[in-house]
N, C-alpha and C positions, 0 to 999 in steps of 0.2 A: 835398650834391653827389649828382648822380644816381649811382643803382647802374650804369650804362653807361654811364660818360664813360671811362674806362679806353680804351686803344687795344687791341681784339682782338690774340690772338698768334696768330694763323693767317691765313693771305690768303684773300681771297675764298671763292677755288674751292675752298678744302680745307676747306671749312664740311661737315658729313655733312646729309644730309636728314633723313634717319629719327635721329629723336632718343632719348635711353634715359633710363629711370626706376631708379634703384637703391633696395633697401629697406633702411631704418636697421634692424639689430639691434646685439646683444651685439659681433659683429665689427670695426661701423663707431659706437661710440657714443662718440665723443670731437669734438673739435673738430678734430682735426689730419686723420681719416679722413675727415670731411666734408669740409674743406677739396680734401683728396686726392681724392675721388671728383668732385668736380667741375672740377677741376683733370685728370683721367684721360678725363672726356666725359659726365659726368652734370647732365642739364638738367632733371629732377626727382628727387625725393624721399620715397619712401613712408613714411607713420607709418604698421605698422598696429597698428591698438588691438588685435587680439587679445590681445596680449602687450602687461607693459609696464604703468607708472604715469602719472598726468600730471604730476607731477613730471621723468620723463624726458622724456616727451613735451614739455613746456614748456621743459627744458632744452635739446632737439633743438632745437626749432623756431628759440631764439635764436642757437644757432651755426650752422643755414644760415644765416641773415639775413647774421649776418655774415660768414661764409666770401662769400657770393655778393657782397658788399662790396665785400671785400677783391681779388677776385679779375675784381672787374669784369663780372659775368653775371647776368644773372636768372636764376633757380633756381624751380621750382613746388612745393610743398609738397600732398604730397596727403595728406590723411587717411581712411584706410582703415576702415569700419566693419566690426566683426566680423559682423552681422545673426545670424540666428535659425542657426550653425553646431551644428548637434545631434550629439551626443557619449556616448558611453557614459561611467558615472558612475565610481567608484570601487570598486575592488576586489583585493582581494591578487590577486598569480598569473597563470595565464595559463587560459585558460578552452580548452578541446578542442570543438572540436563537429563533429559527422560529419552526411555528407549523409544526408536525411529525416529530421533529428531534433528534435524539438517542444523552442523556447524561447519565455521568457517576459522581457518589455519590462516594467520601472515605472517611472518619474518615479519617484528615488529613494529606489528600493528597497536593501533590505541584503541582499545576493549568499549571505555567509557562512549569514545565518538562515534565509531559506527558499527561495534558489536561484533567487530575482527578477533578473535581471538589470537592474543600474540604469544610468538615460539623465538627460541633466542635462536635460531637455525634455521635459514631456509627449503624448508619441506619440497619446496614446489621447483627445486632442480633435481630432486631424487624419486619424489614419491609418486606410481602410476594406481591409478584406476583400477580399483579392486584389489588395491592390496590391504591388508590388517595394520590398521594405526590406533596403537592400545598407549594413556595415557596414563599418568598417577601409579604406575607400578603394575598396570594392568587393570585397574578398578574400574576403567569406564575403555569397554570396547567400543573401537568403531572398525568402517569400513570407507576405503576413500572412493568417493562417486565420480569425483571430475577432479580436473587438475587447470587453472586457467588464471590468466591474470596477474599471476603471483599469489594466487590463492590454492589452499587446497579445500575441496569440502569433504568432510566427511559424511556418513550418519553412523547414530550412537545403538549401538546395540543392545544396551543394556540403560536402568536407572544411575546416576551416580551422580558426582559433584568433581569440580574442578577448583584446585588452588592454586596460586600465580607456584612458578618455578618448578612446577612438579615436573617428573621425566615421562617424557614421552618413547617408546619402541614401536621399530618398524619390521618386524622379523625377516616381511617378504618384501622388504626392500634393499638391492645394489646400492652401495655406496660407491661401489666402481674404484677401488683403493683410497677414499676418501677418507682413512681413518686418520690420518696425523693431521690434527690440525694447526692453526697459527699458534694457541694457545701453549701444544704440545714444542713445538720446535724453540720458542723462549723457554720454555722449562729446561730444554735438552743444553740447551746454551748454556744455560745455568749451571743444567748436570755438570759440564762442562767443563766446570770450576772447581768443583767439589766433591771429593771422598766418595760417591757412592759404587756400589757393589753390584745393582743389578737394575735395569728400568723394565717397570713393567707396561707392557701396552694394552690398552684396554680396546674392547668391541673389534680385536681379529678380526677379519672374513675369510682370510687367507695365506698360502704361507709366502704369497707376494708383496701380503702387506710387513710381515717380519723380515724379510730380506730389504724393504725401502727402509725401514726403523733403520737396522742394520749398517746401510750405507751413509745414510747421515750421520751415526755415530761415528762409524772410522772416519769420517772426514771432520768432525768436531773433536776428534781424538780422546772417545771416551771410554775408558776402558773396564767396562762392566758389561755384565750377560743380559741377555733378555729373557724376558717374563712373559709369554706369549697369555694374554686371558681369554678363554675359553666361555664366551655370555651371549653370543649370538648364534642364530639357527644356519647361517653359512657357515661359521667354525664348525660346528657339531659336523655337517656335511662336509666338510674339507680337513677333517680331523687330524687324519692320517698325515697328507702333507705339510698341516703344520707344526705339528710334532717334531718332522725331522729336520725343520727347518732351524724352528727355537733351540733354547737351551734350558727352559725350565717353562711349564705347565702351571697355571691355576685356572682351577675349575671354580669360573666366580659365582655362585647359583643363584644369586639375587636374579641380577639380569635376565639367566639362562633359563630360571625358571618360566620368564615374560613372554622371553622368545621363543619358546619350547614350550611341549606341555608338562605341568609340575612334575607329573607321574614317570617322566622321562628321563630326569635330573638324576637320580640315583643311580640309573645302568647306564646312562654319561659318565657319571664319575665315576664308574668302576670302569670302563672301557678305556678312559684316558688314565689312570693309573694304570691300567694293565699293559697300554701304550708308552709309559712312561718310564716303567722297569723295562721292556723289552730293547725299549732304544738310550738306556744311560738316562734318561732325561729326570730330573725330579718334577715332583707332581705335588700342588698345593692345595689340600681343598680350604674354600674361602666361604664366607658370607653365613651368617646367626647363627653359629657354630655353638656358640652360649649367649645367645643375644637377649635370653632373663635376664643375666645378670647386670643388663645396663644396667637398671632396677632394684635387682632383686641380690641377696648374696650369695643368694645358693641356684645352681641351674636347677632345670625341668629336668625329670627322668629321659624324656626322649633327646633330649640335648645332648646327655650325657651318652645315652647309645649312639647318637651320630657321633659323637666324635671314636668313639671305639671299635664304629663300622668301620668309621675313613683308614684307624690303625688295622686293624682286620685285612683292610683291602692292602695294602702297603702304600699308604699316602707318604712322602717324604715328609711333609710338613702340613699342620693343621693351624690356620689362621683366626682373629681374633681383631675385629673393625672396633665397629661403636662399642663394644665391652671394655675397649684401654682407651679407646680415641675420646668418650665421652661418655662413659658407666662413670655410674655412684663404685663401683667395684673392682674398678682396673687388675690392681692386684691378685684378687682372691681371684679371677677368672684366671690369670696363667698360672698361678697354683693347683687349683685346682684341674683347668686341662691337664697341666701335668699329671696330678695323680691319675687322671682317668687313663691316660695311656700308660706309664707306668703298671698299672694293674694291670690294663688289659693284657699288653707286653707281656708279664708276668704270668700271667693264667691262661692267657689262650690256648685251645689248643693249636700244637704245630701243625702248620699245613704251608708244605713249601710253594712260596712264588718263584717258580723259575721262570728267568728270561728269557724268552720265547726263541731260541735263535738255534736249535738243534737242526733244522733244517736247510741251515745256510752255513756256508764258510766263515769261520772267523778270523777276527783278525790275530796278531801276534798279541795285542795286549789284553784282547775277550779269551784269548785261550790260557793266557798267565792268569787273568785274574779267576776264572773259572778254576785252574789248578788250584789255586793258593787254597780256594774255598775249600774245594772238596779236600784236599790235602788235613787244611786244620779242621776238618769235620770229623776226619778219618783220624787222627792222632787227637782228638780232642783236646786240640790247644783253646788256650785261656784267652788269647788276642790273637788278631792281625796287627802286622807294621807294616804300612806302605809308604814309601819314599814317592812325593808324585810332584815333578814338577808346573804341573800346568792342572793337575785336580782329575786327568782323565782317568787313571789308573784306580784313585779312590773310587771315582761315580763306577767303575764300570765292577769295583767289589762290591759298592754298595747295590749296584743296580739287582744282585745274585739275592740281595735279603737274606743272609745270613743270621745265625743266632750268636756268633762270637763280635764281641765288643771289636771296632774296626780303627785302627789307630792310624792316623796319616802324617804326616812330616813333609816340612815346603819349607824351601828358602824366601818362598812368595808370599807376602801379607795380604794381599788382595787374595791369593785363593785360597789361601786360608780361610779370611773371612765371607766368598764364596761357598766354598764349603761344610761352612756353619750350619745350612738349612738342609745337607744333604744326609738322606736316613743312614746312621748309624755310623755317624762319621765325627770322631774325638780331633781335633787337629793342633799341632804344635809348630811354631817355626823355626826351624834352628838354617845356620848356615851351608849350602852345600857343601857337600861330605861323603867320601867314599865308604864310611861309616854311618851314616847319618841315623838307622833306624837302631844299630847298637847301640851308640851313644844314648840316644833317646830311650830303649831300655833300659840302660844302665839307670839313666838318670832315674827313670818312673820308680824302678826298684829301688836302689838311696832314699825313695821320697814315700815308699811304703804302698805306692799306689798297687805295684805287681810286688811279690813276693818270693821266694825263693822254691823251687819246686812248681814255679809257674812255666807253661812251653808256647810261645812264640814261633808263629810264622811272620817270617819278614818277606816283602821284594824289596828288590830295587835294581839299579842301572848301573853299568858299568864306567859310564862315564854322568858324574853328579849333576844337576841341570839343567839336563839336554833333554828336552819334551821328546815322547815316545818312545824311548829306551830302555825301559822295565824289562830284563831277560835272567833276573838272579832271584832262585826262590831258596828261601833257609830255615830249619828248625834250628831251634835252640831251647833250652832248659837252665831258665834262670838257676845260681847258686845263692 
């Protein structure tokens, strides 16, 4: 039976747009939490490999399947690669280091012996002379003096303290495509095996480094999207290109904000959302989104305005780390982001996001979906139904941010559950069918969901299927 034959438990218009990603840890690692988390408003699900066995991981991944079953919803499974995260190595204590004062970097050096301080990465094949090496999240700036030896020296710009593992960022350092590492290509192998929906790659530079991900995937035969993450001062600078390289966008601001100045991160994340509508792509914003609530049960005021900015901007999806991964709170946090968007949804006022593309030709399926819009805007229909074999038909209505509930239909389970994270996008599976979005109204209406006196715009394709064939637009007026 399809994973969405289940009758939704929400009506129409109480559907949210901006969809949420919660990430599995220690918090949520059972079957009953996932169940709960999607059952709360969770329409993806983050593994990230940082942390974590594939043993869990593979245990994860079977209790989404089935929670999203049981519960009647496609659910998207992303898997998070850790990429080249560089980290100070190990060592007793707490290290002091005062501003102007000369230290020394090795690729796994011993601290105790001769005062090397160790990096689980070697620094001294990337990092040049004068460039910015900020430690601990940024807490202790330095600058690099020399490069020699296998050493790098810094000095400390400022007062602060070092703890073994902490992250270290290089903002103005080339990594020269060095983002996949060994670590990352065992995980992909893994992927490999397994159920997932989309991998995300972390510390971009470029959109050379998405087309290398890319090729290793088709040659490991993995058939999910990529997550292009947006946390380094090259991506920000190569935006544009890799935007249209990827397939989905997170702007992860932990990082971005290390590599970047803080003040910057806001009109990044509005740039790559507004990049994101223009070109189909969905866009996540990631990182303390409600990161009180690891803690606490209830978010901060200004928490809750970020995340109603991110809905304001038209974020496709607003994510949620250490608040599921390892909050005292898991739960109440996608509940309550939901409500936050919800309302805002609700009460904003309208201001249409259009997709920037008046200036260019488009194509046959940006001009169908653009019709349907303006179509059910202009007869004030109650839904769209899009018949979409391959998910591009739905992104490219969703990309218009419409105010009508946006209903999708696939013979395809995978982009179905791809299209979980996509704003405004309800999705069912039923079998190709040269019927396929009738039946599926019929059905919704039997089920109470649409009601009689409701008006429907459908597309779909002439021939059921067959990827970019969308050329049949229809009103109809439920009895």
């Amino acid at each position: 039976m399809p994973i969405t034959q289940k009758v939704p438990g929400v009506p129409l218009e109480r559907y949210k747009r901006t969809k949420i990603i919660a990430t599995l840890g220690p918090a949520t690692d059972s079957y009953e939490s996932i169940l709960s988390a999607i059952k709360a408003g969770a329409n993806g699900l983050r593994l990230n490999f940082s942390h974590g066995n594939y043993e869990e991981r593979e245990r994860q991944i079977k209790w989404i399947r089935r929670a999203s079953r049981e519960y009647g919803k496609p659910v998207a499974i992303i898997a998070d690669l850790q990429g080249p995260k560089i980290r100070l190595g190990d060592f007793d204590g707490i290290i002091n280091v005062a501003e102007g004062q000369s230290l020394r970097l090795g690729y796994m050096a011993d601290y105790d012996k001769d005062g090397i301080i160790p990096t689980q990465y070697d620094l001294s094949k990337k990092a040049k002379r004068g460039e910015n090496l900020y430690i601990y999240d940024g807490k202790v700036k330095t600058i690099v003096t020399s490069v020699a030896d296998g050493l790098v020296h810094v000095r400390a710009e400022n007062d602060g303290i070092l703890i073994k593992r902490k992250g270290i960022n290089l903002p103005d350092t080339d990594f020269g495509g060095d983002v996949i590492t060994k670590k990352d290509r065992e995980d992909l192998a893994f992927c490999s095996t397994q159920d997932v929906d989309y991998v995300a790659q972390s510390f971009v530079q470029s959109a050379d480094d998405v087309k290398n991900l890319r090729k290793i995937m088709v040659n490991l035969g993995i058939n999910a999207k990529i997550i292009a993450k947006i946390e380094t001062r090259s991506a920000v600078e190569n935006m544009h290109a890799i935007v249209e390289s990827t397939d989905v966008i997170m702007i992860a601001r932990g990082d971005l904000a290390v590599e970047t100045p803080p003040e910057s991160v806001p009109i990044i994340q509005r740039q790559l959302i507004s990049l994101g509508i223009k070109h189909a792509k969905p866009t996540i914003v990631a990182t303390q989104m409600l990161f009180s609530m690891t803690e606490a049960p209830e978010p901060t005021r200004a928490e809750v305005s970020d995340v109603a900015t991110a809905v304001f901007a038209g974020a496709d999806c607003v994510m949620l780390s250490d608040e599921t991964a390892n909050g005292r709170y898991p739960m109440e946090a996608i509940r309550i982001m939901k409500k936050v968007i919800l309302y805002t949804e609700q009460h904003a006022l309208k201001s249409k996001l259009e997709n920037d593309v008046a200036d260019v030709a488009l194509t046959r399926q940006q001009a169908i979906s653009s019709s349907v819009l303006r179509l059910a805007d202009d007869i004030k229909a109650d839904a769209i139904v899009a018949e979409t074999r391959s998910g591009a038909t739905a992104l490219e209505i969703a990309s218009r941010r419409g105010d009508i509930p946006l209903i999708a239909v696939t013979s395809d389970t995978r982009v179905a559950q791809q299209l979980a994270i996509v704003y405004s996008c309800k999705t069912y599976v039923r079998p190709d069918d040269s019927q396929a979005a009738f039946k599926l109204t019929n059905w919704l209406r039997i089920n109470k969901v649409l009601t009689a006196g409701d008006v429907i715009v459908s597309c779909s394709g002439k021939y059921p299927g067959m990827v970019g064939m969308t050329d049949t637009i229809k009103v109809r007026v439920l009895e």
